[in-house]
Backbone as CSV, one residue per row, in Angstrom:
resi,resn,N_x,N_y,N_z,CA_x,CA_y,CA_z,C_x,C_y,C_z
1,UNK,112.323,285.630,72.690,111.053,285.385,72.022,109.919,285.807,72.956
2,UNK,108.889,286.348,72.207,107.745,287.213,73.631,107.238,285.894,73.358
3,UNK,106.552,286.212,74.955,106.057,285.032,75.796,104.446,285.630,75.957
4,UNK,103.390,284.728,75.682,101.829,285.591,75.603,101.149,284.742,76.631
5,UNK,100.877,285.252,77.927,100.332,284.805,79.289,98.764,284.898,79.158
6,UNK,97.995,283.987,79.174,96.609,284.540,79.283,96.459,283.782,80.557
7,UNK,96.201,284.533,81.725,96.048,284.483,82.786,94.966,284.739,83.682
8,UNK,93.470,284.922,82.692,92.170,284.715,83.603,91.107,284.855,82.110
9,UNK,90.049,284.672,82.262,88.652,285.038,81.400,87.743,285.949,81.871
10,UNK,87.162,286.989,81.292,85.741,287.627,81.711,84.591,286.037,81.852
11,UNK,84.265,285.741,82.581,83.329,284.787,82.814,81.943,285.569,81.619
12,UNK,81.861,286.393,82.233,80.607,286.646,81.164,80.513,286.346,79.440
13,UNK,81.813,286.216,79.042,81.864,285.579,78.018,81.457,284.047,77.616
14,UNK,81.224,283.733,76.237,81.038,282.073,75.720,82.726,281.857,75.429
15,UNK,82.326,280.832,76.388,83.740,279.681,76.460,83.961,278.805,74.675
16,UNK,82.939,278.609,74.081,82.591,278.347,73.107,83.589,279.283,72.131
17,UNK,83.573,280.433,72.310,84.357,281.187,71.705,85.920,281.619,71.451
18,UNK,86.380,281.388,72.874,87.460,281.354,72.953,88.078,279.953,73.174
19,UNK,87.517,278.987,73.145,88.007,277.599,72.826,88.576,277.672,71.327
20,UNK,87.405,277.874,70.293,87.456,277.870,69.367,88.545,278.668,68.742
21,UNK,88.491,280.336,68.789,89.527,280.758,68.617,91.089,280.119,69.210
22,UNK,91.144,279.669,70.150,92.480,278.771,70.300,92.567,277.643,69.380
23,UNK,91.223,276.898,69.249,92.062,276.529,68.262,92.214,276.652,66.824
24,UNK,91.472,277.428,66.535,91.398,277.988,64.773,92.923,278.799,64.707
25,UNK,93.468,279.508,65.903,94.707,279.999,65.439,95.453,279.455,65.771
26,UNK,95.739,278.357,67.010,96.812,277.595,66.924,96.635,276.330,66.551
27,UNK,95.931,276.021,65.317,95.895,275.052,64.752,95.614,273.410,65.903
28,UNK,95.059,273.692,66.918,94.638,272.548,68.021,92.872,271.943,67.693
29,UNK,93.418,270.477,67.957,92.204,270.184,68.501,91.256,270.702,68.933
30,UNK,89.746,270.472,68.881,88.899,270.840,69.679,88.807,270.497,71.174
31,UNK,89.486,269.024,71.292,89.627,268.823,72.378,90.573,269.605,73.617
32,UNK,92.066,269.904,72.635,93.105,270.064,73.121,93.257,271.938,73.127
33,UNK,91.910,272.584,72.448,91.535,274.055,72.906,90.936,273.621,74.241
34,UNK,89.878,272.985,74.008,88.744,272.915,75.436,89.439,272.744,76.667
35,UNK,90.781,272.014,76.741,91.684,271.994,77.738,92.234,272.891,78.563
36,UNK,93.150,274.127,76.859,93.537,274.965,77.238,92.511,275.626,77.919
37,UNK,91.345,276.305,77.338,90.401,277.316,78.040,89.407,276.754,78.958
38,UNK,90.186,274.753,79.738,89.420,274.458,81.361,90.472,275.781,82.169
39,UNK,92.291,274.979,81.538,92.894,275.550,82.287,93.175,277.315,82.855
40,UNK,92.888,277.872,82.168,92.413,279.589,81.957,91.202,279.743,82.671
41,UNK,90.469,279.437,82.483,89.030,279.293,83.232,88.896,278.771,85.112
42,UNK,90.295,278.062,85.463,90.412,277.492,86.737,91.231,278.088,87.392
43,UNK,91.785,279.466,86.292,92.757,280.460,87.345,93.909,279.621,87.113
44,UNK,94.697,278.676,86.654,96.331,278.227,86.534,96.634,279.074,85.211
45,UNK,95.789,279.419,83.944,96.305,280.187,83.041,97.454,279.633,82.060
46,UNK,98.061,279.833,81.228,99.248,278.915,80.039,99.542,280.335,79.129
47,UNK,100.659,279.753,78.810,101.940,280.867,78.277,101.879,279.931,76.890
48,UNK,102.364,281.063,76.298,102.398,280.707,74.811,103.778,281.356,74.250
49,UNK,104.393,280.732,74.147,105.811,281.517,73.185,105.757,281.664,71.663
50,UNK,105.857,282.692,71.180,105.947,283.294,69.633,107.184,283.470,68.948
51,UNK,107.478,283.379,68.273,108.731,283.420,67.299,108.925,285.211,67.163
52,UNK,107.812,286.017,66.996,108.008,287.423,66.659,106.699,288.280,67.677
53,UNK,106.946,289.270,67.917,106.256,289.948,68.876,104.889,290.635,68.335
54,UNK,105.061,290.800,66.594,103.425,290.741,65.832,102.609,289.760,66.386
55,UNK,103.222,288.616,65.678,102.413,287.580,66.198,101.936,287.093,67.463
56,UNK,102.177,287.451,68.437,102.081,287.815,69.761,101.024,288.850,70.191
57,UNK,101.295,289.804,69.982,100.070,290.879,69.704,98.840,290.602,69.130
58,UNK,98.946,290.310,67.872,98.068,290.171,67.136,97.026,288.947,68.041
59,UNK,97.126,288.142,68.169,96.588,286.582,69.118,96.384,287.713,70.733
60,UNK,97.322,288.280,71.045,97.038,288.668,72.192,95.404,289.996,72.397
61,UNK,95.457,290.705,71.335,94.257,291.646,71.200,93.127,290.508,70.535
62,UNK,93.441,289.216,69.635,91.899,288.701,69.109,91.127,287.910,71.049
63,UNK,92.316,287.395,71.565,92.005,286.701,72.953,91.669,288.406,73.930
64,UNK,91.830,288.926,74.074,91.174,290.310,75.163,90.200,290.536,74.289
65,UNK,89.700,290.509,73.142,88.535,291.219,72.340,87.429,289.717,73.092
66,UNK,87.768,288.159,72.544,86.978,287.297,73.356,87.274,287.309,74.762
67,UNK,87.498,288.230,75.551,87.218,287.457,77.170,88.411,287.392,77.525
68,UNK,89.098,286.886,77.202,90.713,286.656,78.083,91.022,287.777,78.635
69,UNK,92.124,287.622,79.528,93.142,288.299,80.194,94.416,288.078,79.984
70,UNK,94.984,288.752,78.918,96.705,288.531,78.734,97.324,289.454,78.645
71,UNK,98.586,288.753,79.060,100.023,289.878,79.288,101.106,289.291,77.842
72,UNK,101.690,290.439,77.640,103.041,289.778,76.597,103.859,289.802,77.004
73,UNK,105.022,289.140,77.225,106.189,289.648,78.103,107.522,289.453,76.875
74,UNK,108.060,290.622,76.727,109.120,290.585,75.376,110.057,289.034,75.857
């Protein structure tokens, strides 16, 4: 199952944004996005496992279009 690493942020981006997008697509909390994108934001970064490698992609280009930095790893 690909594995989707987002492993840093363009700082110049709104955090606002990519909170949100985490959680509008993985269905999270507002709280429990704001977490994910402290932890991304502090350089430790979080892996995400996908069932299919679209879906992986797809989340992986909307997060690099906001700011992120991710890898897919099949």
């Amino acid at each position: 199952m690909p594995v989707l690493r987002i492993v840093g942020y363009d700082t110049g981006k709104g955090k606002k944004d990519l909170a949100a997008l985490l959680a509008d697509r993985l269905g999270l909390e507002d709280a429990e996005a704001r977490k994910m994108f402290e932890a991304i934001n502090d350089g430790r970064g979080i892996s995400l496992t996908f069932e299919d490698e679209e879906t992986a992609a797809g989340l992986g280009q909307e997060l690099d279009e906001a700011g992120a930095k991710v890898r897919i790893e099949p």
